[in-house]
N, C-alpha and C positions, 0 to 999 in steps of 0.2 A: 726021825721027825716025819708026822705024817704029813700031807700037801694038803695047803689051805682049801675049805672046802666053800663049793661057788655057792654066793649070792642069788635064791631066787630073785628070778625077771618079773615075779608077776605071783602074788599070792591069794588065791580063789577065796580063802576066807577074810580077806580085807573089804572086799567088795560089801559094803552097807546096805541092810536092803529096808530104806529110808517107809519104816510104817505111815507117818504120818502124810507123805506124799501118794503111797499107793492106795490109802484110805480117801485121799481127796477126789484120786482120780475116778475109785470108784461110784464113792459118793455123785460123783460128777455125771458118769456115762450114766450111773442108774438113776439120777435127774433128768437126762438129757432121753433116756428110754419113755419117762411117765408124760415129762413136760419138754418135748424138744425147745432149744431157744438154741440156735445157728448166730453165728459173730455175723454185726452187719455189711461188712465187706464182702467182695467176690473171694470165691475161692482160693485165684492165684497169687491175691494178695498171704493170707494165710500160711499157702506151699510159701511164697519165696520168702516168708519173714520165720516162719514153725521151722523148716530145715535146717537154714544152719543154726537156729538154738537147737535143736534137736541134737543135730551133729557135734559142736562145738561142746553141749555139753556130753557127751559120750565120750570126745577128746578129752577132756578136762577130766572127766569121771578115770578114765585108762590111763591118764597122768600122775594121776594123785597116785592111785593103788599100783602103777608102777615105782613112784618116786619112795610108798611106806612097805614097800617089799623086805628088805632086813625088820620090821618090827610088827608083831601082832597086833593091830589095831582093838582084837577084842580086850585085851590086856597089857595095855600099851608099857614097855619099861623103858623107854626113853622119847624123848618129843622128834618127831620129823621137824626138821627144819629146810630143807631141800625141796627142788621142784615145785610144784602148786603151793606148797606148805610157807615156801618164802613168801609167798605174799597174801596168803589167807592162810586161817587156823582152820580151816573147815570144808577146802576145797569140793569135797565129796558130796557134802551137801549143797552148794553150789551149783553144782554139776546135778544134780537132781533136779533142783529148782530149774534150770535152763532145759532139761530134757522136758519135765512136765509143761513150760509154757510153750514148746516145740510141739509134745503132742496133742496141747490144746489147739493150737493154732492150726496144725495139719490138721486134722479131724474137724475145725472148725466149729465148734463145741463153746459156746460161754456158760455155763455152771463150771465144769473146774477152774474158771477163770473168778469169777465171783468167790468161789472156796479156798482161791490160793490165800489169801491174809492170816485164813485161818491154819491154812498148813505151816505157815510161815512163825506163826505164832506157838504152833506146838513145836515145829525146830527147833525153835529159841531154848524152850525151858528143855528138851532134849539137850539141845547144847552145853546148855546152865550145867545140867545133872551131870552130863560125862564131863565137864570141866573142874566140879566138886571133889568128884572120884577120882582124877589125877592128882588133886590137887592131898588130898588125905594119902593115895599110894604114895606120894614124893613125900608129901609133909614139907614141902615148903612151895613158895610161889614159884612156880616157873614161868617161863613168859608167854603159857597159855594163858594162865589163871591168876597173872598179877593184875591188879587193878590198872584203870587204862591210863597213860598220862598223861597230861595237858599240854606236856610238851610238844607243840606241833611239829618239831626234830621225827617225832616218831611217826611213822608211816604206817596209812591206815589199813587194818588187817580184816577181812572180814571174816 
């Protein structure tokens, strides 16, 4: 009998590398290069409100792709339900969005801030698409991609 073989702690290719946020940010700084617009607060307003989103989602982000370590995210064959995953379907992205209103805020930067809706917006149908694509690999609803229910019993996922 050979010995149970260990569980990665941490899978390098989980980690998402979220287009539509790093396209905002760019769009943002190379805004912020032609047409500087600075947030109208002082700086240390910025630092001490950017930081811990900044931090908080890097924690959140190391959580998630710790807790989906047993399963390939690029190919998912079963649903996380653990960790971040109990209580959003999408923590990853999440944790993105909280990073980028971080580095907006440190940087002190309002165009990525004005462009977030729109990144937000392209997540979504991002979302939509990989939730489709589980949804045809399973062939049946699972409780990423079941419709949502009115039942207020159920507790809301993001």
């Amino acid at each position: 009998m050979s010995p149970p073989t260990a569980v990665p702690a941490w899978r390098w290719g989980n980690i998402p590398i979220p287009e539509a946020h790093l396209a905002g940010l760019a769009a943002g700084i190379l805004l912020q290069l032609i047409t500087p617009w600075r947030l109208p607060w002082p700086t240390w307003i910025g630092h001490g409100c950017g930081w811990p989103l900044l931090l908080g989602g890097l924690w959140l982000g190391a959580w998630a792709v710790r807790a989906a370590a047993r399963v390939n995210l690029e190919r998912p064959n079963q649903l996380v339900d653990n960790g971040p995953y109990a209580h959003s379907r999408n923590p990853m992205y999440v944790a993105w969005t909280l990073g980028y209103v971080g580095v907006t805020l440190v940087a002190g930067t309002a165009w990525p801030l004005l462009l977030l809706p729109l990144v937000l917006v392209v997540t979504h149908v991002v979302v939509l698409r990989e939730e489709r694509s589980l949804k045809r690999r399973s062939g049946t609803h699972t409780a990423a991609t079941r419709p949502r229910s009115t039942d207020t019993s159920e507790s809301c996922r993001l």
